[in-house]
Biotite code that builds the C-alpha atoms (Angstrom):
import biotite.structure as struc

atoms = struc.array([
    struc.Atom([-89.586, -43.027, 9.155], chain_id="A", res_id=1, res_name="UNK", atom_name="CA", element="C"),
    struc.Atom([-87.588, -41.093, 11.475], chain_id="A", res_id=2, res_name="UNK", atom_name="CA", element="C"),
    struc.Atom([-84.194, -41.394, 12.099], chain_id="A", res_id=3, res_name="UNK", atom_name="CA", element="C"),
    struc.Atom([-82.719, -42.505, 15.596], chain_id="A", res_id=4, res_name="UNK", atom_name="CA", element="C"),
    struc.Atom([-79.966, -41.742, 17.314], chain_id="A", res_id=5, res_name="UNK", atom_name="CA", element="C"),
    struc.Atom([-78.584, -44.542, 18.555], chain_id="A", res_id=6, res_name="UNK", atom_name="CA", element="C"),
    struc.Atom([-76.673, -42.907, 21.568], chain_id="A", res_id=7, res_name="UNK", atom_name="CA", element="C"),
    struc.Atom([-79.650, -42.281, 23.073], chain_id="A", res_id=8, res_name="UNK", atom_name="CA", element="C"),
    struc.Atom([-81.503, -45.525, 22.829], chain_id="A", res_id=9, res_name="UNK", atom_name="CA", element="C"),
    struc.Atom([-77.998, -46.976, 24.018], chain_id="A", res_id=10, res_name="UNK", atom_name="CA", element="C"),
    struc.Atom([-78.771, -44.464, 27.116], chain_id="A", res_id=11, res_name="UNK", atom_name="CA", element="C"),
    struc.Atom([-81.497, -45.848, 28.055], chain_id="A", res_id=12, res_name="UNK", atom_name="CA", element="C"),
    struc.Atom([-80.853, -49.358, 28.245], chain_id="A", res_id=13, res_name="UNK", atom_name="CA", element="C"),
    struc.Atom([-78.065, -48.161, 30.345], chain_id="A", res_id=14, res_name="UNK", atom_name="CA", element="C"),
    struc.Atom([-80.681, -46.704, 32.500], chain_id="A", res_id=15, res_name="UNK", atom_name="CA", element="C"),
    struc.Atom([-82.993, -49.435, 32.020], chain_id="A", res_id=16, res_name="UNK", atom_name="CA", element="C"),
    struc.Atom([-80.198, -51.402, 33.209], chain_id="A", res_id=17, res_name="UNK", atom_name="CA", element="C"),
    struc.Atom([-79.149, -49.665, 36.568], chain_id="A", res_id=18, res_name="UNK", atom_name="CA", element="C"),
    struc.Atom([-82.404, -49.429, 37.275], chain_id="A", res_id=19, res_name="UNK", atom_name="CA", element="C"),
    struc.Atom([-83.057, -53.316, 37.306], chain_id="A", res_id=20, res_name="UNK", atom_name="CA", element="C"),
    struc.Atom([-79.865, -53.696, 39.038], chain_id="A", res_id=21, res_name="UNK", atom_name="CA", element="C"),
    struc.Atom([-81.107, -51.557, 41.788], chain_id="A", res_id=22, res_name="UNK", atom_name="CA", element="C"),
    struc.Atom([-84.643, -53.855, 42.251], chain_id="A", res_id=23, res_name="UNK", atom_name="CA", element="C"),
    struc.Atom([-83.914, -55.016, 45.673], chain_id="A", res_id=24, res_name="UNK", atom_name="CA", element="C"),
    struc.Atom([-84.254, -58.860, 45.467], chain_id="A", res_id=25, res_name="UNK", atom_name="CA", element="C"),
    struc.Atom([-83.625, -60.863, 48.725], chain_id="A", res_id=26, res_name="UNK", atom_name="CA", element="C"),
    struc.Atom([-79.969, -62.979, 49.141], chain_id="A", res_id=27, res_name="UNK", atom_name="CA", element="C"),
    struc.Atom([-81.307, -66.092, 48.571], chain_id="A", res_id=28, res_name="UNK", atom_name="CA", element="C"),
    struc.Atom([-83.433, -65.706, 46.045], chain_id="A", res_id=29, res_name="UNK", atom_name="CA", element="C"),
    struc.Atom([-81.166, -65.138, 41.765], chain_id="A", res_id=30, res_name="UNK", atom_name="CA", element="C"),
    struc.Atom([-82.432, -63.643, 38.825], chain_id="A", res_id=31, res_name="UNK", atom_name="CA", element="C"),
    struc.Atom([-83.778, -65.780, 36.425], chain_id="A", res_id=32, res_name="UNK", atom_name="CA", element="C"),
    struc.Atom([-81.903, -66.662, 33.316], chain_id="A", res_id=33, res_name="UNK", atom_name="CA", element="C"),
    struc.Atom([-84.446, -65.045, 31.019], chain_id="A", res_id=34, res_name="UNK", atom_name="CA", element="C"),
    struc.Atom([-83.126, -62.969, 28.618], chain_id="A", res_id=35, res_name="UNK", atom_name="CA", element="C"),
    struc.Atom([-84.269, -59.265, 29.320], chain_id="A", res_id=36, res_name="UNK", atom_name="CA", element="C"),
    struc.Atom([-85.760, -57.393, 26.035], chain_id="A", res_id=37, res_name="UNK", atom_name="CA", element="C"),
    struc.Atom([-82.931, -54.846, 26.328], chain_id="A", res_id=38, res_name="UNK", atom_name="CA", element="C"),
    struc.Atom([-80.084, -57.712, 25.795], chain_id="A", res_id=39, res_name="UNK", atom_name="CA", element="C"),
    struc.Atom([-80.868, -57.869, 22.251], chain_id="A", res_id=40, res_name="UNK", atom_name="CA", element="C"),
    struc.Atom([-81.960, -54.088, 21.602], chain_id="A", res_id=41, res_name="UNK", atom_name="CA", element="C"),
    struc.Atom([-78.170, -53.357, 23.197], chain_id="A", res_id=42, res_name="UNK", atom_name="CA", element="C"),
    struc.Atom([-76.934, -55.816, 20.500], chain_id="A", res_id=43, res_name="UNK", atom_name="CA", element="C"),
    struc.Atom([-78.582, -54.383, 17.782], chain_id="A", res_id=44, res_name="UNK", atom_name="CA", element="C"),
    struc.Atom([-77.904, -50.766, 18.605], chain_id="A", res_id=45, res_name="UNK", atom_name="CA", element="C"),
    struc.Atom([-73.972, -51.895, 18.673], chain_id="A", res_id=46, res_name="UNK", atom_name="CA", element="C"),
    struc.Atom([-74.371, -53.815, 15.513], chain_id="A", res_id=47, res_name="UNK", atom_name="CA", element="C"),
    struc.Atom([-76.401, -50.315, 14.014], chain_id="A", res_id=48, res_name="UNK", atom_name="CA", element="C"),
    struc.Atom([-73.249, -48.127, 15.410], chain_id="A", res_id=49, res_name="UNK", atom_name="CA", element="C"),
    struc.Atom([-70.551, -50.385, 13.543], chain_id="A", res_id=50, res_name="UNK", atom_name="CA", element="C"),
    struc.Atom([-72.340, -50.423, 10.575], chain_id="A", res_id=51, res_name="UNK", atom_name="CA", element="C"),
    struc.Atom([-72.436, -47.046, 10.427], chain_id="A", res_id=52, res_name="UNK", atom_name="CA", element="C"),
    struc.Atom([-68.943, -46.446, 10.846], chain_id="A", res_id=53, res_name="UNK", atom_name="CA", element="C"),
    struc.Atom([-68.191, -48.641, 8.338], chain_id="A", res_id=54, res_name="UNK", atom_name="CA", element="C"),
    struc.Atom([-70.779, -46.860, 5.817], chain_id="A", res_id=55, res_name="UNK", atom_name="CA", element="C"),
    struc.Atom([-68.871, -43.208, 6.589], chain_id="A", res_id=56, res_name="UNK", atom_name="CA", element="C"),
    struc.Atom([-65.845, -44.912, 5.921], chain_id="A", res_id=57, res_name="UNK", atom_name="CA", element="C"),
    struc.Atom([-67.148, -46.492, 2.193], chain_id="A", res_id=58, res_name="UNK", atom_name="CA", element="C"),
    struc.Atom([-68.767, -43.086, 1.551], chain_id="A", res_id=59, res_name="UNK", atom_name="CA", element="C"),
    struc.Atom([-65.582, -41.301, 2.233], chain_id="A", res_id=60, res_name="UNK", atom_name="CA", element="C"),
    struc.Atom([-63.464, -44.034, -0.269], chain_id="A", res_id=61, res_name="UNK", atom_name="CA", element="C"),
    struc.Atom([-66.460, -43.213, -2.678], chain_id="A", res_id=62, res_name="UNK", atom_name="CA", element="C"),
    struc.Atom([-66.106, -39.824, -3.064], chain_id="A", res_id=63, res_name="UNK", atom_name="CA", element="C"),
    struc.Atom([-62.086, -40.255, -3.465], chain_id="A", res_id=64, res_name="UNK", atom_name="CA", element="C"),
    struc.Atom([-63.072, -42.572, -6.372], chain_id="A", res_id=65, res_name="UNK", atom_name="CA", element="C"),
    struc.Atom([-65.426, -39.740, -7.541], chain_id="A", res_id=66, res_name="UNK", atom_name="CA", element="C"),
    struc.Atom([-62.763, -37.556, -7.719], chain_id="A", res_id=67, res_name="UNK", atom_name="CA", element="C"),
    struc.Atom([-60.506, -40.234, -9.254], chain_id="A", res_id=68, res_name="UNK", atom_name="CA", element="C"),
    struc.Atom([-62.482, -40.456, -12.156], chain_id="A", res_id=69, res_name="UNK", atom_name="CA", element="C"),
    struc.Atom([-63.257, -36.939, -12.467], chain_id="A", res_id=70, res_name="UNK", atom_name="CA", element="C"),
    struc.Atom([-60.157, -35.815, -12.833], chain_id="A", res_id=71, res_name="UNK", atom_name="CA", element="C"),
    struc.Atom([-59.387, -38.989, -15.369], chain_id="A", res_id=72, res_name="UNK", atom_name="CA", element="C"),
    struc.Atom([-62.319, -37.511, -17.423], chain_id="A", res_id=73, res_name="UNK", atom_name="CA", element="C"),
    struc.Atom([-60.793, -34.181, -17.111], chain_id="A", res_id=74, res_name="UNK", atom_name="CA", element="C"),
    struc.Atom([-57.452, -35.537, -18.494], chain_id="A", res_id=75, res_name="UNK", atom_name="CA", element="C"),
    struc.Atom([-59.481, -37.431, -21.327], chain_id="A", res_id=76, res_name="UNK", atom_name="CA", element="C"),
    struc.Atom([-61.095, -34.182, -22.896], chain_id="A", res_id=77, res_name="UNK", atom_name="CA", element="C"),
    struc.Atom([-57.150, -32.633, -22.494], chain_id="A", res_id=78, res_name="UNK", atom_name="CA", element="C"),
    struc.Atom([-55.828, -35.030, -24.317], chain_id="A", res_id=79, res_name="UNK", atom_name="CA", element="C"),
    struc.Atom([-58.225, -35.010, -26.689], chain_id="A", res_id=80, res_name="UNK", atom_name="CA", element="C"),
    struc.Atom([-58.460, -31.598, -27.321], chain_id="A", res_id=81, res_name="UNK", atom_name="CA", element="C"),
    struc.Atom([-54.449, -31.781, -28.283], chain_id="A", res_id=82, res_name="UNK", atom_name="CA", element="C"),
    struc.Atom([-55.133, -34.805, -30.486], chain_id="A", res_id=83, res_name="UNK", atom_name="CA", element="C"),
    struc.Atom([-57.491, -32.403, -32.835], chain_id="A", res_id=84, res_name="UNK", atom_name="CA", element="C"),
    struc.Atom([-54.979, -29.716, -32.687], chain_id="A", res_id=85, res_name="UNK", atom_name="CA", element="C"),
    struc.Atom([-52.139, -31.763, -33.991], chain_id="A", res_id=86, res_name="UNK", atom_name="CA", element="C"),
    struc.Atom([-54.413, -33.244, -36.496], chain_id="A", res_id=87, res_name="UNK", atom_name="CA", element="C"),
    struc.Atom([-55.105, -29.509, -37.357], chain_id="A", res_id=88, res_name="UNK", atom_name="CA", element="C"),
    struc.Atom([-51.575, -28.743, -37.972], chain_id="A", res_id=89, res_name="UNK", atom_name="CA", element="C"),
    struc.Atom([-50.646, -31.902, -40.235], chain_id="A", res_id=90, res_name="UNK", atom_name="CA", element="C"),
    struc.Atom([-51.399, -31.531, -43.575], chain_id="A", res_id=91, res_name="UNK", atom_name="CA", element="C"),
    struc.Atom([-54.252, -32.434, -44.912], chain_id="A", res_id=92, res_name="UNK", atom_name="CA", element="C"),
    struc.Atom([-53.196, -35.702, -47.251], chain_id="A", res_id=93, res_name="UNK", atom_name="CA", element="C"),
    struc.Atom([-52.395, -37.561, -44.357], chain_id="A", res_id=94, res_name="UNK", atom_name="CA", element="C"),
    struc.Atom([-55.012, -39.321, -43.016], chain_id="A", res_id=95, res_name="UNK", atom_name="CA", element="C"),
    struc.Atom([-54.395, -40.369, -39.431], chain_id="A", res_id=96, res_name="UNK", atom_name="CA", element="C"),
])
């Protein structure tokens, strides 16, 4: 599946759009109240764009966390690393 850019579908029901609104339809004669296809296909697309935003902002709190823990893991192997060198250094009848 490829991927869509929703800019440019949003485009053109922009242009779909100022092209109905330039159908010349006589004064006394109104649109009906039909809802045109791109109504919901401009909904969507908005709905698509917020979502996305939202999903760069988790990924970007994600990778923090990454790092988080990395760095806690990194600490973990320091510290023990120094546990097994005091160990080393205590004599060896003392069991700890």
């Amino acid at each position: 599946m490829t991927e869509r850019n929703w800019q440019e579908d949003m485009d053109k029901v922009n242009a779909f759009k100022l092209a109905r609104s330039c159908v010349n339809i006589p004064k006394y004669q109104t649109m009906p109240s039909i809802e045109t296809p791109y109504e919901p296909l401009e909904y969507w697309l908005q709905q698509y764009a917020a979502l996305e935003r939202e999903y760069e902002r988790f990924q970007k709190a994600a990778m923090g966390w990454n790092d988080d823990l990395t760095a806690a893991e990194s600490l973990i192997q320091q510290k023990d690393a120094e546990i097994e060198r005091l160990k080393a250094l205590l004599p060896n009848e003392v069991d700890v």
